[in-house]
C-alpha positions, 0 to 999 in steps of 0.5 A, a space after each residue: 711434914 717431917 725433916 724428910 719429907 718433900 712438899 706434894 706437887 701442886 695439881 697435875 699441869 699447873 706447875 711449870 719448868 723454869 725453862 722452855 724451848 722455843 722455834 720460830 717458822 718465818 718466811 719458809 724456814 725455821 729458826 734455830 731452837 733456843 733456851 727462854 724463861 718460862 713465861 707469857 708469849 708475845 701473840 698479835 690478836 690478830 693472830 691465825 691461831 687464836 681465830 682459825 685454831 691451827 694448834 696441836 700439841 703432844 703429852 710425854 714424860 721423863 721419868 727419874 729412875 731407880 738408877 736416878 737415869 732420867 729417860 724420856 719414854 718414846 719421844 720419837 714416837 711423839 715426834 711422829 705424831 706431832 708431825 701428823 697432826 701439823 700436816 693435817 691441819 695445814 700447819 708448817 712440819 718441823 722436821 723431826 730432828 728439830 722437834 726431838 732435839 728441842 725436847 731432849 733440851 727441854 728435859 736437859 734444862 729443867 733436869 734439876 725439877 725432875 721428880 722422883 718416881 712415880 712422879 715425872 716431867 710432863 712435856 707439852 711441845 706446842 705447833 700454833 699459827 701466829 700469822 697476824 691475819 683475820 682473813 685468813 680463814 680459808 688459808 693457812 698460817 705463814 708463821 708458826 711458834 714451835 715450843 715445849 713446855 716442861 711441867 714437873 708432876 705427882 703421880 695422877 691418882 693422888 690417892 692410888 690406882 682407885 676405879 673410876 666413874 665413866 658415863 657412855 655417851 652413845 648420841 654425840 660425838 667427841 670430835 669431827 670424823 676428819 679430826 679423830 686422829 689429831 691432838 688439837 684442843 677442837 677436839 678437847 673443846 668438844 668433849 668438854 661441855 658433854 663431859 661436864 654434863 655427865 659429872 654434874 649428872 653421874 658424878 662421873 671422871 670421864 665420858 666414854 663416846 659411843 655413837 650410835 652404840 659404837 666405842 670410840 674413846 673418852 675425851 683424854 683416853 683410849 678405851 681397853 678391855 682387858 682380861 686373863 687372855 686378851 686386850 680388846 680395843 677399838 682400832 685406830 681407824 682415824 676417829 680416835 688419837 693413836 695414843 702411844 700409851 695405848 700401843 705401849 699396852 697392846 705390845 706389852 700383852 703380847 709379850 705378856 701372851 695376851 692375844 690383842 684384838 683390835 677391832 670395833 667394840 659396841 656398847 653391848 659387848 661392852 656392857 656385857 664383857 662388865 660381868 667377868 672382864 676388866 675394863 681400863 682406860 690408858 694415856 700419857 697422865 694416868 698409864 692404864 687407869 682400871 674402871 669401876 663403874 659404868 653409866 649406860 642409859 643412866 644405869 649402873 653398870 658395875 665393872 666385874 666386883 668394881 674393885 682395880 682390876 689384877 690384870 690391868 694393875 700387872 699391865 700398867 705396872 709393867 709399863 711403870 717399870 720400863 719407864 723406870 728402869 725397874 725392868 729391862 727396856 727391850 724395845 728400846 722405848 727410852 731415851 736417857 738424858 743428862 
């Protein structure tokens, strides 16, 4: 390594801010959020959490910019999301100022460990159930910890945008109907023991969930068809995550001219869109991802020549730049920090 020269970020999540924020629910109120140190938490093993899983969770970024302006991209948007997710699972509601502020301090403290770009800050805010309870199966928590993580990361693709391996599963489901829309580890829990089958079998990154010969999504992505005059993606219908990084793209087609189509997509449509089309995953870690290759009743199926698709590089790039401050942020999606 060379005099000018940064030391690369260990693997994606796996360092942390030296800074959290943190808000407790008891007795019907939340506390007042304050600063800790990063570091383990003090749960009763009692506690609802750990027996009933009443947890949920979000994934957003601060960026550093060209300008060096850290901006935090859609935080409300998250906020929103977070608040459904609570609501679903019987969990307590924060109020939404409460959330929002407690993420803009998160960014602020840890501001110093913000990477450059195209690395971030990942946030995880955090809503779990720590009632001391084991009878409670059939309630909800009566305490709650709310707090937010920050996690200085490198860009996912370690070697650049490279097309991925997806096996389609068309039996099994990634998670329970009720359960589609809400960021809660059940449903990561769910996908993980298929998805490690189809890597041992196919050597694949991810698995695409498809029951019976409907698309849904992968275990950590939505799913996109994308070609010179169109996005295609399956709608948000309760039985996937409504991922803000999905929305993102679909509003930026449109601006773009694309005509976006969000509709149900089989497994024949998409097996048959591979021969001239693009096909991309999206989320928060990965932008829009381009797939290559993929593995429908243990067939190859390559995705057009299996090389990153242009239109989906040009989407994902314009994403990049208005979280970047490369490109004028006309929807009003960041929130400058610091």
């Amino acid at each position: 390594m060379t005099a000018h020269e940064k030391p690369a970020l260990p693997p994606f999540g796996t360092a942390f801010g030296e800074t959290m924020t943190v808000a407790r629910w008891e007795n019907g109120e939340w506390s007042e959020p304050h600063r800790r140190p990063t570091g383990p938490l003090s749960l009763h093993p009692g506690a609802h959490v750990l027996h009933y899983g009443s947890a949920c969770f979000e994934g957003l970024k601060a960026h550093r910019g060209i300008d060096d302006v850290v901006r935090i991209f859609r935080p409300e948007r998250h906020v929103d999301r977070l608040r459904a997710s609570a609501e679903r699972l019987w969990l307590p509601v924060p109020p939404a100022d409460l959330v929002l502020g407690m993420i803009v301090d998160a960014v602020e403290a840890n501001l110093d460990q913000v990477p450059p770009t195209p690395g971030s800050l990942y946030l995880r805010p955090t809503l779990i159930g720590t009632a001391a309870n084991i009878g409670a199966a059939g309630s909800p928590t009566t305490e709650a910890l709310l707090y937010v993580l920050a996690s200085p990361v490198g860009d996912y693709f370690a070697d650049g945008v490279s097309p991925l391996r997806i096996a389609v599963e068309q039996k099994r489901r990634r998670t329970t109907e009720q359960f589609g829309a809400v960021k809660t580890g059940a449903n990561y829990a769910m996908a993980l023991g298929v998805t490690m089958e189809a890597r041992a079998a196919y050597d694949v990154a991810q698995v695409l969930f498809a029951p019976d010969g409907r698309v849904q999504e992968t275990g950590a992505s939505n799913v996109m068809l994308i070609s010179s005059d169109r996005v295609i993606t399956p709608p948000a219908d309760g039985s996937i995550l409504e991922g803000v990084t999905r929305e993102s793209i679909l509003i930026l087609a449109s601006d773009r001219g694309l005509r976006v189509e969000e509709r149900p997509v089989t497994v024949d449509e998409l097996v048959s869109w591979c021969e001239k089309g693009e096909v991309a995953l999206s989320g928060t870690a990965a932008v829009l991802a381009p797939v290559g290759t993929l593995i429908v009743d243990g067939a190859e199926i390559t995705v057009g020549d299996g090389a990153a698709g242009r239109h989906t590089l040009e989407l994902r790039q314009a994403l990049i730049d208005t979280q970047v401050g490369r490109a004028e942020d006309v929807h009003g999606w960041t929130l400058p920090v610091g």
